[in-house]
Backbone as a chain_set.jsonl record, in Angstrom:
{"seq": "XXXXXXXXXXXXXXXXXXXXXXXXXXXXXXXXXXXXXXXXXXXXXXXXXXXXXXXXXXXXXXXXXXXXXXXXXXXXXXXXXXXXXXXXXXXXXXXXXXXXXXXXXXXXXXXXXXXXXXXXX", "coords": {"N": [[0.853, -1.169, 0.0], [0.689, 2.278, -1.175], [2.125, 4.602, 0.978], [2.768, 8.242, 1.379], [4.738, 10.236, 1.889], [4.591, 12.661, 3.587], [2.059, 11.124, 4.944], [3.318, 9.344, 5.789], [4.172, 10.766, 7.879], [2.634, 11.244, 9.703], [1.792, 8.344, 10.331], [3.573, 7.616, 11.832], [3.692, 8.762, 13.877], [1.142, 7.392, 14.52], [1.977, 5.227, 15.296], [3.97, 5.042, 17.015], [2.234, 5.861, 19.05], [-0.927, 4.695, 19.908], [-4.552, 4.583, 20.981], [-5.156, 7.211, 19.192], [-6.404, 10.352, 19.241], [-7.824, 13.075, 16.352], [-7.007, 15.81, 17.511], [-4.588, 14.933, 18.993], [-3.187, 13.702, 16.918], [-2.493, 16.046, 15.66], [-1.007, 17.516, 17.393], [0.842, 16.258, 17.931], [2.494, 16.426, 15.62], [2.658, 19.143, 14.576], [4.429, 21.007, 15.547], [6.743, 20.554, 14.258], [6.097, 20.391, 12.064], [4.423, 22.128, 11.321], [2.044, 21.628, 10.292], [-1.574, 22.348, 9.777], [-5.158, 21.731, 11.624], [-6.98, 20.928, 9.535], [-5.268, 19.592, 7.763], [-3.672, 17.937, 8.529], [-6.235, 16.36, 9.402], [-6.73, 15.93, 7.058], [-5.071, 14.346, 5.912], [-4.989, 11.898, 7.321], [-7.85, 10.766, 7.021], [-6.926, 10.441, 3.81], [-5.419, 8.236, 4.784], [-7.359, 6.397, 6.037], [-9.026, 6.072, 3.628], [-7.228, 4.258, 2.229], [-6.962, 2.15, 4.031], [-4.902, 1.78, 5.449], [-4.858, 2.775, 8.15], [-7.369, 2.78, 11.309], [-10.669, 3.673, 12.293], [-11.742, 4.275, 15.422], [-15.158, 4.876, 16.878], [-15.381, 7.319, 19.266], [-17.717, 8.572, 21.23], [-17.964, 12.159, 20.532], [-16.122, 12.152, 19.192], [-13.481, 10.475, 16.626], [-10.817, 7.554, 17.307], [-8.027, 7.092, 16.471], [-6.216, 4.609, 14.752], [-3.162, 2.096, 13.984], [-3.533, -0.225, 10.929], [-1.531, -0.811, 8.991], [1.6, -1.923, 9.704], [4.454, -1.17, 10.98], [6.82, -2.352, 10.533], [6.455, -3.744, 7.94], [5.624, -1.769, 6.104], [8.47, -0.423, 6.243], [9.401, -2.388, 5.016], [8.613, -2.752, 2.626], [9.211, 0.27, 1.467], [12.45, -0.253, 1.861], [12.391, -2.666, -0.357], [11.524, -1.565, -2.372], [13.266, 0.746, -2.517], [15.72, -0.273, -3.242], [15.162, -1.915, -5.491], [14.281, 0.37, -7.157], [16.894, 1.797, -7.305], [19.45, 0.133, -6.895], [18.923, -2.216, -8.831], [17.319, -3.966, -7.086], [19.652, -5.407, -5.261], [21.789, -5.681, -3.053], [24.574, -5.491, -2.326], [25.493, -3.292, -4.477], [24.38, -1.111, -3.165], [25.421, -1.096, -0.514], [28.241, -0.901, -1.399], [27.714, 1.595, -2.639], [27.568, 3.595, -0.372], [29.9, 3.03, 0.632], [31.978, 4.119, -0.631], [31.272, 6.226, -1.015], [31.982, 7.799, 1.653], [30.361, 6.786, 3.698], [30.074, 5.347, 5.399], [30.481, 3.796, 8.706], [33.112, 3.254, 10.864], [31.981, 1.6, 13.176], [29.631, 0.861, 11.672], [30.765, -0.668, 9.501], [31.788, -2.9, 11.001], [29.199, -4.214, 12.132], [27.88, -5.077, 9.822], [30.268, -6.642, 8.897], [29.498, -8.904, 11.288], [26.757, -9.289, 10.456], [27.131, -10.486, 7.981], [28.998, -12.74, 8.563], [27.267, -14.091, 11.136], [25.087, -15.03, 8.628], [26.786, -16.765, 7.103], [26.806, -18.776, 9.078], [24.037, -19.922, 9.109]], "CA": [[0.0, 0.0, 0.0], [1.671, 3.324, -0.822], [2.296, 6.066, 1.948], [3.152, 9.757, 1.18], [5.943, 11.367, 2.687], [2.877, 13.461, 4.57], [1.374, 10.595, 4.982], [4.466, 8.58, 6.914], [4.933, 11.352, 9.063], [1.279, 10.56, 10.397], [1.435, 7.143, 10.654], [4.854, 7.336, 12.724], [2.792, 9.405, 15.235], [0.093, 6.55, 15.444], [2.855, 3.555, 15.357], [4.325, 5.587, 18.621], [1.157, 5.429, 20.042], [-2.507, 4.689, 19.492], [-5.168, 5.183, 19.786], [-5.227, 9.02, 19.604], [-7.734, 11.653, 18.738], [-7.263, 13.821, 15.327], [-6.341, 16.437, 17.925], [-3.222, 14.316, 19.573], [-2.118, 13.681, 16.244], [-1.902, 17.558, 15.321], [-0.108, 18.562, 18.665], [2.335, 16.138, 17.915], [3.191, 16.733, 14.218], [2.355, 20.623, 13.983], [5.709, 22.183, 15.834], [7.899, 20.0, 13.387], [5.925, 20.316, 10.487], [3.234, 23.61, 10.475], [0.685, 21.786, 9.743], [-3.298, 23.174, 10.955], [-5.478, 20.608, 11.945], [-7.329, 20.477, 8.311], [-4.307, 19.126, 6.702], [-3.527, 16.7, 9.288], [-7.624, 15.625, 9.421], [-7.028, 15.235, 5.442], [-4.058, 12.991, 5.694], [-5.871, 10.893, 8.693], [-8.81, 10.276, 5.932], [-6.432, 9.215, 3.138], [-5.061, 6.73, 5.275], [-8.162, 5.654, 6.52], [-9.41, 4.903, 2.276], [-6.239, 2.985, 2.125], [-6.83, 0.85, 4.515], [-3.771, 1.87, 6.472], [-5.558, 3.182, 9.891], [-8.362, 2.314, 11.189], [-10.9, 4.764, 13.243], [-13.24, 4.145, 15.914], [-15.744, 6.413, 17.621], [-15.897, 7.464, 20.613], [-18.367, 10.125, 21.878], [-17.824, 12.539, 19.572], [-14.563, 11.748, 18.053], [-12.848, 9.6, 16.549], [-9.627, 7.71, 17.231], [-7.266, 6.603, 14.823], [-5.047, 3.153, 15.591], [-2.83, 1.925, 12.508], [-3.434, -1.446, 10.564], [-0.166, -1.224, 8.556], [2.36, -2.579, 10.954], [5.788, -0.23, 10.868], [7.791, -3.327, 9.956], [5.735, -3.968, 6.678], [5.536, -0.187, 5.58], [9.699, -0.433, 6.219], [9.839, -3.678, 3.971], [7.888, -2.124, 1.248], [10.124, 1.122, 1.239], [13.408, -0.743, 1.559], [12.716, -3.023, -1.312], [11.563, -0.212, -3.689], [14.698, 1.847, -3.084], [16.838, -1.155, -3.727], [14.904, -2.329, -6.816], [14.714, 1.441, -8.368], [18.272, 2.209, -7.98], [20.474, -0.919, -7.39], [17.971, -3.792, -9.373], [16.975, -5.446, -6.205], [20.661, -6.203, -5.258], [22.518, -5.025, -1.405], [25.667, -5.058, -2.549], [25.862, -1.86, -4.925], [23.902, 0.051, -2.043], [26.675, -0.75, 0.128], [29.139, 0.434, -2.109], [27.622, 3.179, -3.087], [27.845, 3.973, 0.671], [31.36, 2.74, 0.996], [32.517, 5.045, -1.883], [31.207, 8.269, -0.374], [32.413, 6.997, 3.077], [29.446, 7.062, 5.147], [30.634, 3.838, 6.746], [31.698, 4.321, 9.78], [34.089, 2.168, 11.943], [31.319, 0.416, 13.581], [28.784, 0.259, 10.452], [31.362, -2.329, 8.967], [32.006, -4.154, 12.461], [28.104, -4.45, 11.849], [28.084, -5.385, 8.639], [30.822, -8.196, 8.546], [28.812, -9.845, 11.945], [25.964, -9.92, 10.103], [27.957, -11.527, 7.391], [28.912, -14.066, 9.305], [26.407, -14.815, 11.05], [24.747, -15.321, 7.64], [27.587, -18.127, 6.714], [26.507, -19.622, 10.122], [22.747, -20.454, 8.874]], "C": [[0.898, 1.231, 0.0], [0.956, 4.008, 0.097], [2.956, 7.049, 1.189], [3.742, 9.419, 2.021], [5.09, 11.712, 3.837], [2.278, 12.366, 5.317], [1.912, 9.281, 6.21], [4.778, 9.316, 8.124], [3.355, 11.067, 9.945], [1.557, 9.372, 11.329], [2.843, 6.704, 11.53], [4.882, 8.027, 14.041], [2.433, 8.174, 15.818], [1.214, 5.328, 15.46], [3.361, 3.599, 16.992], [3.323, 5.448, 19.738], [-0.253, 5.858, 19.546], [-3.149, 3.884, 20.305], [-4.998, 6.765, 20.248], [-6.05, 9.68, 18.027], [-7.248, 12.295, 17.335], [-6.407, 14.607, 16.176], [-4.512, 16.317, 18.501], [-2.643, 14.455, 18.12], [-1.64, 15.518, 15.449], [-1.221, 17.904, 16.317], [0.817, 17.414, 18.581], [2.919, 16.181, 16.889], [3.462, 18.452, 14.323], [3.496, 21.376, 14.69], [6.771, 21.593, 14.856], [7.616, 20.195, 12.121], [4.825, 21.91, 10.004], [2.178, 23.507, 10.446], [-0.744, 22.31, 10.679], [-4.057, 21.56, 10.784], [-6.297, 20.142, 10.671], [-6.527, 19.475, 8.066], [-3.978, 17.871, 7.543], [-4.875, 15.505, 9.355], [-7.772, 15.375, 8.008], [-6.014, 13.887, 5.212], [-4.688, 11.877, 6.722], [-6.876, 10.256, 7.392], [-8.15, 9.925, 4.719], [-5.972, 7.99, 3.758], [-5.914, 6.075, 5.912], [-8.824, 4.797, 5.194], [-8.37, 3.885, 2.094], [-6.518, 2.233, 2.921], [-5.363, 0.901, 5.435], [-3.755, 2.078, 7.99], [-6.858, 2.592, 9.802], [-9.227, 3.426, 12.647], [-12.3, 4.125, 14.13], [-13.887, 5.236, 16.402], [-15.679, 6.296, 19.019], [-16.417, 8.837, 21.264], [-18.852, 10.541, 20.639], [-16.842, 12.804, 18.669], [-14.293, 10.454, 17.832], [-11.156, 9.253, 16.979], [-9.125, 6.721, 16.872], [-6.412, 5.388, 15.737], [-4.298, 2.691, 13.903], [-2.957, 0.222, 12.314], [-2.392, -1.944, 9.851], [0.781, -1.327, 9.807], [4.002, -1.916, 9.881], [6.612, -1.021, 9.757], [7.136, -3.975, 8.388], [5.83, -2.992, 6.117], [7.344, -0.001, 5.132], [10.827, -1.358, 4.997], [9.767, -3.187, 2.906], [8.879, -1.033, 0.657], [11.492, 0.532, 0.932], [13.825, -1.694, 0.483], [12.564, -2.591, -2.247], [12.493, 0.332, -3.638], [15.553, 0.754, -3.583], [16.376, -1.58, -5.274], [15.45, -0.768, -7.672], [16.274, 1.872, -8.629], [19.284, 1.258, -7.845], [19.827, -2.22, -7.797], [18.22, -4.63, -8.318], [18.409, -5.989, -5.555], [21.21, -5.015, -3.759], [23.717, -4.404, -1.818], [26.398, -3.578, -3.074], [25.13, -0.987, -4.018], [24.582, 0.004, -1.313], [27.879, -0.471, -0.459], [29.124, 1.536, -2.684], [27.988, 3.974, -1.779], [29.229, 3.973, 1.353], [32.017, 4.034, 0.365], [32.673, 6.024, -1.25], [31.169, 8.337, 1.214], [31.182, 7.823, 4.025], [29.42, 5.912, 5.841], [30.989, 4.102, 7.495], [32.078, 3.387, 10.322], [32.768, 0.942, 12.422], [29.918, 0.213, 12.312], [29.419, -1.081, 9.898], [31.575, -2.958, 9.988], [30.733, -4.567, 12.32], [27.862, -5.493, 10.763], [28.491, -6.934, 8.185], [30.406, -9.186, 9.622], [27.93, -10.206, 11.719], [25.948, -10.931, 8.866], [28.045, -12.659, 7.72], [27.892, -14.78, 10.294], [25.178, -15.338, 9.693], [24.949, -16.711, 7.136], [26.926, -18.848, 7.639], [25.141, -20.736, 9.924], [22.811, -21.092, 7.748]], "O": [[1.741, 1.384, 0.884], [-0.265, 4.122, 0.2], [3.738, 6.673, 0.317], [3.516, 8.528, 2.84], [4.974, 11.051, 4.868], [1.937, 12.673, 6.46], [1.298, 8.623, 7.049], [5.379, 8.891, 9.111], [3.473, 10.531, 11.047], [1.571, 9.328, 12.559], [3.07, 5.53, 11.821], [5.694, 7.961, 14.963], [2.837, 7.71, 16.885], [0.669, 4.292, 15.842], [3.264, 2.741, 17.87], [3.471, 5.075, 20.902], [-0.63, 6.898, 19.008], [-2.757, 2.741, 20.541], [-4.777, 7.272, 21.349], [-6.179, 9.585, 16.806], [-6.073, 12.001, 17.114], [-5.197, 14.468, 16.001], [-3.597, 17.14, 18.461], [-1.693, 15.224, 17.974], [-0.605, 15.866, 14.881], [-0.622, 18.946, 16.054], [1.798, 17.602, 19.3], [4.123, 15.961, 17.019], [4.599, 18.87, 14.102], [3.521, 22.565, 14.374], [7.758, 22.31, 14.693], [8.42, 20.213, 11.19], [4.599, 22.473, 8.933], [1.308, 24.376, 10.5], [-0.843, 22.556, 11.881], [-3.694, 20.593, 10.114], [-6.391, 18.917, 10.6], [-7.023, 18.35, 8.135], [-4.091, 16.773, 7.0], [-4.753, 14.28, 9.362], [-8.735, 14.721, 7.607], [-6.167, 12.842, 4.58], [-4.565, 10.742, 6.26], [-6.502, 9.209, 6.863], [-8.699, 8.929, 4.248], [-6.14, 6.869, 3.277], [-5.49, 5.07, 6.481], [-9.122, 3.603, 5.212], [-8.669, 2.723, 1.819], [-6.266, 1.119, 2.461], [-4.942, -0.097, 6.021], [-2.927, 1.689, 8.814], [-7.411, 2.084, 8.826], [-8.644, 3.825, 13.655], [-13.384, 3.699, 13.732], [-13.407, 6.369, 16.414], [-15.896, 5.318, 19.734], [-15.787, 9.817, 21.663], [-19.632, 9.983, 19.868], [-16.796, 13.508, 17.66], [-14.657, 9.49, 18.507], [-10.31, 10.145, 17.036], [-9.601, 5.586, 16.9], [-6.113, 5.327, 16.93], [-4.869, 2.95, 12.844], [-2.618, -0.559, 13.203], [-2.125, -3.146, 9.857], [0.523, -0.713, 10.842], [4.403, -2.112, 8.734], [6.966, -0.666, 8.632], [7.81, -4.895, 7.924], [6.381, -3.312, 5.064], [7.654, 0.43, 4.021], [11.943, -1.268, 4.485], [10.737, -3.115, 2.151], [9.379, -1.235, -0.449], [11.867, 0.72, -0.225], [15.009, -1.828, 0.175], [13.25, -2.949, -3.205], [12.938, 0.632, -4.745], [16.196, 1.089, -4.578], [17.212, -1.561, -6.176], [16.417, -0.616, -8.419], [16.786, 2.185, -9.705], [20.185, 1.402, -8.671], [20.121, -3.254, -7.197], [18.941, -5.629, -8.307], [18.334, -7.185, -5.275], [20.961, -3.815, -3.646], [23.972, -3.202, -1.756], [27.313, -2.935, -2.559], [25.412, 0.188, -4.253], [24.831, 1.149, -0.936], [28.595, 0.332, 0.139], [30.009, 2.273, -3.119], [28.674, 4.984, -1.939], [29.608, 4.659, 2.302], [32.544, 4.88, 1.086], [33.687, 6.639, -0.918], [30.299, 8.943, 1.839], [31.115, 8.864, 4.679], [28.716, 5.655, 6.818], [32.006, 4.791, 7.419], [31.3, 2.433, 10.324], [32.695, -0.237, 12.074], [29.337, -0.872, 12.339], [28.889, -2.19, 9.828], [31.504, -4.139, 9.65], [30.839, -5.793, 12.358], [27.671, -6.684, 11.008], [27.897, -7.859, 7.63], [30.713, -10.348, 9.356], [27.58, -11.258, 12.253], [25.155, -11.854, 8.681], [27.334, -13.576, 7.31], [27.735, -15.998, 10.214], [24.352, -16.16, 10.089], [24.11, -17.561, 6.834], [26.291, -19.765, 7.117], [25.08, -21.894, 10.339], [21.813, -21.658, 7.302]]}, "num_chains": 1, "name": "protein.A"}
């Protein structure tokens, strides 16, 4: 299911914690991002047609809980960037990262333990 940009910064509110009101989720996006509570109560309702949240009532509000699960949303993203720019493959994303040294000391101590434990299985 795609997420917006807009639309991730939402749903990384409700992953933190749910359930919460439209209002919760504007007082915790709107000093980082600007937004007014429209724009936040419009992104809440796309991700409710997707199928990404889910809202119940209570009273006279609703409140939002998410049905995409972080670690699925994370999968989805991480194998689209790897397909569009290194065809699906790890390797040239870690050398593209090697190259323009954003490795750091313990990224590769990382790296070659998960290596090996790899060989191990």
């Amino acid at each position: 299911m795609p997420v917006s940009e807009a639309e991730a910064l939402v749903m990384e509110v409700l992953w933190q914690s749910h359930p919460l009101a439209a209002d919760d989720v504007v007082a915790a996006l709107s000093p980082r991002t600007g937004w007014a509570e429209p724009t936040v109560k419009t992104l809440l309702n796309r991700l409710l047609n997707k199928g990404a949240i889910r809202a119940q009532k209570q009273g006279r509000r609703y409140l939002y809980s998410p049905v995409l699960a972080r670690e699925a949303w994370v999968q989805q993203q991480s194998e689209g960037l790897l397909e569009r720019l290194f065809g699906g493959r790890v390797a040239p994303l870690v050398a593209h990262f090697s190259e323009r040294g954003k490795l750091s000391a313990a990224d590769i101590a990382e790296l070659k333990k998960l290596l090996e434990e790899l060989d191990d299985e």
